[in-house]
VEXDREN-2710 file (C-alpha; in Angstrom, 1 decimal):
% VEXDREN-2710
k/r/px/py/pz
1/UNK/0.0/0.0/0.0
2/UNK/1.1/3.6/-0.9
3/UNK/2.5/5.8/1.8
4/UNK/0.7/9.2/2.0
5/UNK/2.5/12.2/2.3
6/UNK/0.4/13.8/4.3
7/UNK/-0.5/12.2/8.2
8/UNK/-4.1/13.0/9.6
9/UNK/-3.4/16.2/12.1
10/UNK/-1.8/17.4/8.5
11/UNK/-4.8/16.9/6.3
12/UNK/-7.4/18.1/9.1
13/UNK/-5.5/21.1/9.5
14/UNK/-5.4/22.0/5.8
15/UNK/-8.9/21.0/5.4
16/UNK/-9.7/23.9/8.7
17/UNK/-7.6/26.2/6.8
18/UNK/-8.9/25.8/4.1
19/UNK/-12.5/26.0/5.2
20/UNK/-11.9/29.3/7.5
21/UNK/-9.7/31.1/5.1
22/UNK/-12.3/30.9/2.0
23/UNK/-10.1/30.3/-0.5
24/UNK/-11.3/28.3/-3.6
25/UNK/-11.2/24.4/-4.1
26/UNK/-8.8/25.1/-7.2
27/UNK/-6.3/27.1/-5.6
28/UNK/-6.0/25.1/-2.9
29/UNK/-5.4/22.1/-4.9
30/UNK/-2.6/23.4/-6.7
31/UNK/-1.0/25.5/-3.3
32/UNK/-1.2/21.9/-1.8
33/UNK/-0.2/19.8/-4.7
34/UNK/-3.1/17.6/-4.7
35/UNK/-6.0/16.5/-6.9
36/UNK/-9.9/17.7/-6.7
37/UNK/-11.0/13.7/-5.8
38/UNK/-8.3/13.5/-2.5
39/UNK/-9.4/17.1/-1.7
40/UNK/-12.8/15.6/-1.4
41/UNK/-12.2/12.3/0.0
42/UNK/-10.1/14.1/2.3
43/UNK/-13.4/15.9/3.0
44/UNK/-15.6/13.3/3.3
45/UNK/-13.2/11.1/6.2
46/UNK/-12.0/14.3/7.6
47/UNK/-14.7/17.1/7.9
48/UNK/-16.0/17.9/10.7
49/UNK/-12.3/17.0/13.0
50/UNK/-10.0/18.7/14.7
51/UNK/-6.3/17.6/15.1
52/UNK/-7.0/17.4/18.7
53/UNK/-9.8/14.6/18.1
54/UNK/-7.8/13.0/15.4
55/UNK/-4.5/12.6/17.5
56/UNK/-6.8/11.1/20.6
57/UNK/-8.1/8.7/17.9
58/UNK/-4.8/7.9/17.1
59/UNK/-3.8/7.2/20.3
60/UNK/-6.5/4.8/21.3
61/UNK/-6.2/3.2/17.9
62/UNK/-2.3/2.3/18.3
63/UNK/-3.3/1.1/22.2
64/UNK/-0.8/3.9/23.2
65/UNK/-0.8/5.7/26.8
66/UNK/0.2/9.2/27.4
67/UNK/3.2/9.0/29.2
END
């Protein structure tokens, strides 16, 4: 399986960004280097988080304790 570039607390941040600043689909895309369907897939997984959610996900996910 391919290896994203990006980890979650990246995308989610981008997608907030992205959503607060107002800025276009299109020239998002092409700031970010990234095509219209992973914009919206990104979307669709990753609306409505914030990197603090997506981090505690990750932590309970891996079985990891905060140390």
């Amino acid at each position: 399986m391919r290896v994203s570039r990006f980890h979650e607390e990246q995308i989610v941040r981008l997608l907030r960004e992205q959503e607060l600043s107002g800025q276009t689909v299109a020239s998002f895309i092409r700031r970010n280097g990234i095509s219209r369907h992973t914009f919206y897939r990104w979307r669709k997984k990753y609306g409505g988080l914030t990197e603090a959610r997506v981090w505690s996900g990750l932590v309970v996910r891996c079985g990891s304790t905060a140390r």
